[in-house]
PLY file of the C-alpha trace (Angstrom):
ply
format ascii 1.0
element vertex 292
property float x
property float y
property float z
element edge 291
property int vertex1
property int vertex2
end_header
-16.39 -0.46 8.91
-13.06 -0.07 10.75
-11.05 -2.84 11.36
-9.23 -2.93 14.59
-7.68 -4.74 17.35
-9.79 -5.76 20.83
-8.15 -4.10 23.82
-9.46 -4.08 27.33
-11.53 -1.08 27.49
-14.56 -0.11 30.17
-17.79 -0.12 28.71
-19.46 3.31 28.21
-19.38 4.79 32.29
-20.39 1.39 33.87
-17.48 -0.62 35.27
-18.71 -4.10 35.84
-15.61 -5.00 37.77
-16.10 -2.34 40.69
-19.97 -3.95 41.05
-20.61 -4.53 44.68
-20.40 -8.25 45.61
-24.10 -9.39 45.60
-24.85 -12.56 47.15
-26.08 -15.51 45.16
-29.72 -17.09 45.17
-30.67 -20.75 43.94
-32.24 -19.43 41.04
-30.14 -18.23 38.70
-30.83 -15.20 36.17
-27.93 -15.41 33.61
-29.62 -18.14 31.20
-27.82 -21.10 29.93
-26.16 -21.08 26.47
-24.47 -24.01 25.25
-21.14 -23.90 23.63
-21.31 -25.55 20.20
-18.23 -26.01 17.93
-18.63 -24.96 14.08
-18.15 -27.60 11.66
-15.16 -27.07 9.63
-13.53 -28.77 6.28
-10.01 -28.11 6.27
-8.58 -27.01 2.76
-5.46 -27.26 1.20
-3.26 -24.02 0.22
-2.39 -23.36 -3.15
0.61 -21.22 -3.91
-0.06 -20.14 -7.63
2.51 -18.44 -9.14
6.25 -19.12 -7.68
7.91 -16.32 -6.66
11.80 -15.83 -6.99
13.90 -14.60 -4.16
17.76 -13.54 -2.84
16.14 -13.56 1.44
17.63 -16.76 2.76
14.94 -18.36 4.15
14.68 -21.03 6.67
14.99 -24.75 6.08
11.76 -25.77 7.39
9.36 -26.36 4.97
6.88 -24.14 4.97
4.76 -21.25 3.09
6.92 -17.98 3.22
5.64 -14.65 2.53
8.59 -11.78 2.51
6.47 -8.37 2.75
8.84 -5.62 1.01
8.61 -2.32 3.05
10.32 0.89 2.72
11.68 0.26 6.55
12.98 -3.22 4.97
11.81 -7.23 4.12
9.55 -8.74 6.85
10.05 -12.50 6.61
7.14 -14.50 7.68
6.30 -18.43 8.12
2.39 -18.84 6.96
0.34 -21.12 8.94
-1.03 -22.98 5.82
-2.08 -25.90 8.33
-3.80 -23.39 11.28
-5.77 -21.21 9.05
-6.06 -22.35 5.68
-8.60 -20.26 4.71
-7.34 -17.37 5.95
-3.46 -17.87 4.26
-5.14 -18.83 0.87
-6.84 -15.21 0.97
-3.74 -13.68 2.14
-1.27 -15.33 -0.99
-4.12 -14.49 -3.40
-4.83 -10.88 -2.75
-0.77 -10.02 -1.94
-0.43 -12.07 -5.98
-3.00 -10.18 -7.25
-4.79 -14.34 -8.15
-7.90 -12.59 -6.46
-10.95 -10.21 -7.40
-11.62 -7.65 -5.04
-13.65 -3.96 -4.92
-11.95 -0.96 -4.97
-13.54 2.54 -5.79
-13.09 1.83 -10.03
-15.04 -1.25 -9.65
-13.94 -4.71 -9.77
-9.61 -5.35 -9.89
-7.28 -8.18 -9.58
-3.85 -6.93 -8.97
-1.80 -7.61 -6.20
-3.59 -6.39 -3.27
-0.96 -4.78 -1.13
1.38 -3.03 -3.34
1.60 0.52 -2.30
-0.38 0.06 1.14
0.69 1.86 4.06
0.89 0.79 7.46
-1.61 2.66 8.79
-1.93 1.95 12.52
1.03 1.28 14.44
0.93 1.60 18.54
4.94 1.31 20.55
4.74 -1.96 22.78
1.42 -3.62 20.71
1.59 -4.10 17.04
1.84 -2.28 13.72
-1.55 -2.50 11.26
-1.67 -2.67 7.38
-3.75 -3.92 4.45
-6.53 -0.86 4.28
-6.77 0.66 0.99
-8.05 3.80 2.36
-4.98 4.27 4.33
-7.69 4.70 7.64
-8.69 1.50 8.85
-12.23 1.60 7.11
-10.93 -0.09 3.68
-11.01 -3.66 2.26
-11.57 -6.11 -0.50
-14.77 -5.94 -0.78
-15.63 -9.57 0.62
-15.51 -10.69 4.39
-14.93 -14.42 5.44
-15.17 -15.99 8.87
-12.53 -16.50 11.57
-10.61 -19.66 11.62
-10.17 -19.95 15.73
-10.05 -23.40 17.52
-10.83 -21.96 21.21
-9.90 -25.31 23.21
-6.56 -25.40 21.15
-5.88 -22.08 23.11
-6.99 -23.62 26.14
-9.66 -20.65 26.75
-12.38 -23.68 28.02
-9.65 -24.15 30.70
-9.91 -20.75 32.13
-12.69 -19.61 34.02
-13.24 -15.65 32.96
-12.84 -15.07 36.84
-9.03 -15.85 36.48
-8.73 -13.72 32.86
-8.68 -10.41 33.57
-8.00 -9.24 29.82
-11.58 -10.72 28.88
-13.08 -8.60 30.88
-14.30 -6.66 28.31
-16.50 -9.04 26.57
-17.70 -10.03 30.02
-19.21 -7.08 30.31
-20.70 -6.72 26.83
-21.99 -10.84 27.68
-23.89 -9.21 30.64
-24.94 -6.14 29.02
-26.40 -7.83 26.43
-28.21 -10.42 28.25
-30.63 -7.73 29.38
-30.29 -5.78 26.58
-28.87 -2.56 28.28
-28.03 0.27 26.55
-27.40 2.92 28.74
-26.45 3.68 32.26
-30.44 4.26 33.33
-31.46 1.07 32.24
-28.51 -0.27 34.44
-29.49 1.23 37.21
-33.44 0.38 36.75
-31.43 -2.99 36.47
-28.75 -3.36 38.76
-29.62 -5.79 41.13
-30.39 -8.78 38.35
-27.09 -7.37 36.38
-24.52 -7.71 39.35
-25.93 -11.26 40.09
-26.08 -12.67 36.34
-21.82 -11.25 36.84
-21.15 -12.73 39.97
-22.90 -15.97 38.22
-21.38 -15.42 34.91
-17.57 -15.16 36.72
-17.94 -18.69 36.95
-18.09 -19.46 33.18
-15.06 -20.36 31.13
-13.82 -17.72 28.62
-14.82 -19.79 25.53
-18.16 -19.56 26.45
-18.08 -15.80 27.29
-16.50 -15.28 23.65
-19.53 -17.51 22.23
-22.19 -15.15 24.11
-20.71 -12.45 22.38
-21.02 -13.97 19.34
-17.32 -15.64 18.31
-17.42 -19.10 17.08
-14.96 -21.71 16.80
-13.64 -24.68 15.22
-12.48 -28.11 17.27
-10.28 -29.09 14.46
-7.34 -26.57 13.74
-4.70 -26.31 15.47
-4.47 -22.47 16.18
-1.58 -20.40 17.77
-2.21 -17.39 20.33
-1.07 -13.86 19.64
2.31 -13.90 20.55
5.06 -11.57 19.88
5.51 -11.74 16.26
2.31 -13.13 15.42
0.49 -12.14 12.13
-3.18 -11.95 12.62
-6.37 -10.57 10.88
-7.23 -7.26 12.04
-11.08 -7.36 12.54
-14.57 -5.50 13.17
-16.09 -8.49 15.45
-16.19 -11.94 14.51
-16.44 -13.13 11.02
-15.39 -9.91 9.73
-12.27 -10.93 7.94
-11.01 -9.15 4.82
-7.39 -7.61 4.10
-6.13 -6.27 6.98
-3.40 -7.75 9.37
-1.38 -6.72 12.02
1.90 -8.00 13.35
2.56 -7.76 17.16
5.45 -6.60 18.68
4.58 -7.54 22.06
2.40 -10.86 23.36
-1.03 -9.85 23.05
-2.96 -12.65 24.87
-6.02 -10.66 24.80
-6.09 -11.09 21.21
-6.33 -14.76 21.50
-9.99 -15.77 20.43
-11.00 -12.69 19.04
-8.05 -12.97 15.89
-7.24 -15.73 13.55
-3.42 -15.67 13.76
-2.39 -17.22 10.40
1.70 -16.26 10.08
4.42 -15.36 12.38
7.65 -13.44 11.43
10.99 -15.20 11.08
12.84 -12.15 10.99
12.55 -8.55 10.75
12.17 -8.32 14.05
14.35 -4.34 14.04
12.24 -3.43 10.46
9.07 -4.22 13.06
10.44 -1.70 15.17
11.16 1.00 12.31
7.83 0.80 11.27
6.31 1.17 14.57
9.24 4.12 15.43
7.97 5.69 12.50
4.76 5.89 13.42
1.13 5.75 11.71
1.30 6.15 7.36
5.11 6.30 7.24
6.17 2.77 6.38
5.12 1.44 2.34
4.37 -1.63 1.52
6.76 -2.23 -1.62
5.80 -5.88 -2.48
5.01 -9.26 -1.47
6.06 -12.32 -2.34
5.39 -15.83 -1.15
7.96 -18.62 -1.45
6.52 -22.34 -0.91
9.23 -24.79 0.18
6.52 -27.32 1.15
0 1
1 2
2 3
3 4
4 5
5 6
6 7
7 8
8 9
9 10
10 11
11 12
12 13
13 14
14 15
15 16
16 17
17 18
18 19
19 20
20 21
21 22
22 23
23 24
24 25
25 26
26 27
27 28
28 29
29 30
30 31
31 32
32 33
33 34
34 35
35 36
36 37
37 38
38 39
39 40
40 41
41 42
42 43
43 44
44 45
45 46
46 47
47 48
48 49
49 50
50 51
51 52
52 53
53 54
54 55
55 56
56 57
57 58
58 59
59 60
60 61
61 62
62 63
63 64
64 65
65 66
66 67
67 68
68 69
69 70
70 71
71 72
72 73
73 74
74 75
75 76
76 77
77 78
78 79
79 80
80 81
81 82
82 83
83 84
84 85
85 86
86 87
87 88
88 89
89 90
90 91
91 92
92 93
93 94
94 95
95 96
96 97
97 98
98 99
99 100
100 101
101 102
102 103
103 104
104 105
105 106
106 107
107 108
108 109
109 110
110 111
111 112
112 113
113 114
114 115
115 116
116 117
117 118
118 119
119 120
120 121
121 122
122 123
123 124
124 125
125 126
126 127
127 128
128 129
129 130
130 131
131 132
132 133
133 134
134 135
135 136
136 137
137 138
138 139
139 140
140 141
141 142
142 143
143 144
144 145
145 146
146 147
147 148
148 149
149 150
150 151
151 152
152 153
153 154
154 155
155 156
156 157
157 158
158 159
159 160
160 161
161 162
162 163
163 164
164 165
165 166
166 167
167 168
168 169
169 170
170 171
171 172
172 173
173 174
174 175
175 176
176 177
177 178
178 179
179 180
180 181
181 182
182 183
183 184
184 185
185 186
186 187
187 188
188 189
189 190
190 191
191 192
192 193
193 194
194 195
195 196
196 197
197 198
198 199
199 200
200 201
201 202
202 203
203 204
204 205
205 206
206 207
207 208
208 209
209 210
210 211
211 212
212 213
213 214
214 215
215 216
216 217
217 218
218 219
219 220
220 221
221 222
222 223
223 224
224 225
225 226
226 227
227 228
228 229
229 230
230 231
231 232
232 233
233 234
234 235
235 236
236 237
237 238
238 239
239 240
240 241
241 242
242 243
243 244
244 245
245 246
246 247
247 248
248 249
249 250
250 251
251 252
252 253
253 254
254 255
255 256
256 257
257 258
258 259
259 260
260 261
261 262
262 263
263 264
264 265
265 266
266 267
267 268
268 269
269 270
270 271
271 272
272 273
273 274
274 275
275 276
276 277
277 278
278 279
279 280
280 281
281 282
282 283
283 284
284 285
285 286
286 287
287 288
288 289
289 290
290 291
């Protein structure tokens, strides 16, 4: 399944946005779902071999991982304490500490020696981590999302006010009466534009929960900024290999990607390997420095 990155897109030829405003009646036909936080047991990161390294690296102590490309070193801070889980699976597959499936069978090696960045869009991010080199490969294993919505502040904003959910609004609807074409809209329309109108009101944690995302109340997780490192995905819980590093603020992203890193500097190789465009740009090596 292909990993990729949420942007706001229209669903099939139905734009929920342009729906005529309907007016509201007591009852109310978008049902109630309440938000409920997963439980979550933090873990501590384990850095098991000690890399060696020339890259002068900051003075804060922190994990560092310095990802080796052909375009130059990407220097990157790991968010050991914001997604654990998600950093420990990084350092093991990039030190090769980690069994994973490729097309021989079983390996442990390190993961992203030789991979490509295969997805990279001018003014968004650049993708990497697929063994296929397409966006459809991984380890073999997926793991969940480490996401603390109320850390982003997404039960503070009513989806009304965030246009770049939109999006899953519309999928939230959708699937509420369980449309699948445009006919069954239509047979449908005058329940659908009022469960909107209702659903306009809801914040956009609990439109990401209707969709299926769920999230922690104990990490303390950072949005998709410029120069975030995040898990590229195929809907929630669908974690494997692939990342992406943004080039621009993407807050979008924030909710739908565990953002475990951001990059110290490298900020020009970034833009090389994004210039370059999709498959150009190697992955040489990478090694992970803790200074903890």
């Amino acid at each position: 399944m292909k990993r990729v990155i949420y942007q706001p897109i229209k669903h099939f030829a139905i734009s929920l946005i342009l729906f005529s405003q309907t007016a509201f009646c007591s009852d109310q036909t978008f049902k109630k779902i309440t938000y409920e936080p997963t439980t979550y047991a933090p873990s501590k990161v384990l850095v098991k071999r000690a890399d060696q390294t020339s890259v002068k690296l900051p003075e804060k102590p922190a994990i560092y991982a310095i990802i080796q490309t052909t375009q130059g070193d990407l220097v990157i801070e790991l968010y050991d304490q914001a997604a654990p889980k998600t950093v420990q699976n990084f350092i093991d597959l990039a030190q090769g500490e980690k069994d994973f499936r490729s097309e021989k069978g079983s390996e442990r090696r390190p993961f992203y020696d030789g991979l490509k960045f295969h997805r990279v869009i001018e003014n968004f991010m650049a993708q990497g981590g697929c063994p296929r080199g397409d966006g459809t490969g991984g380890p073999g294993f997926q793991f969940e999302d480490e996401i603390n919505g109320k850390a982003l502040g997404l039960d503070k904003r009513k989806i009304k006010d965030a246009p770049e959910y939109q999006a899953q609004l519309q999928r939230a609807v959708l699937s509420e009466f369980n449309i699948k074409s445009r006919q069954e809209f239509e047979e449908k329309r005058t329940e659908v534009e009022k469960a909107y109108q209702e659903a306009m009101e809801l914040p956009v944690l609990e439109v990401l929960y209707r969709v299926g995302y769920r999230f922690n109340e104990v990490l303390p997780s950072k949005k998709a900024t410029r120069g975030a490192l995040a898990m590229a995905n195929a809907g929630p819980n669908t974690n494997g290999s692939q990342f992406f590093i943004n080039q621009v603020d993407t807050p979008h992203l924030d909710g739908l990607h565990t953002v475990f890193g951001f990059l110290i500097t490298g900020y020009d190789v970034l833009d090389r390997i994004i210039e370059k465009g999709n498959l150009q740009t190697t992955i040489r090596k990478v090694l992970v420095i803790d200074k903890r």
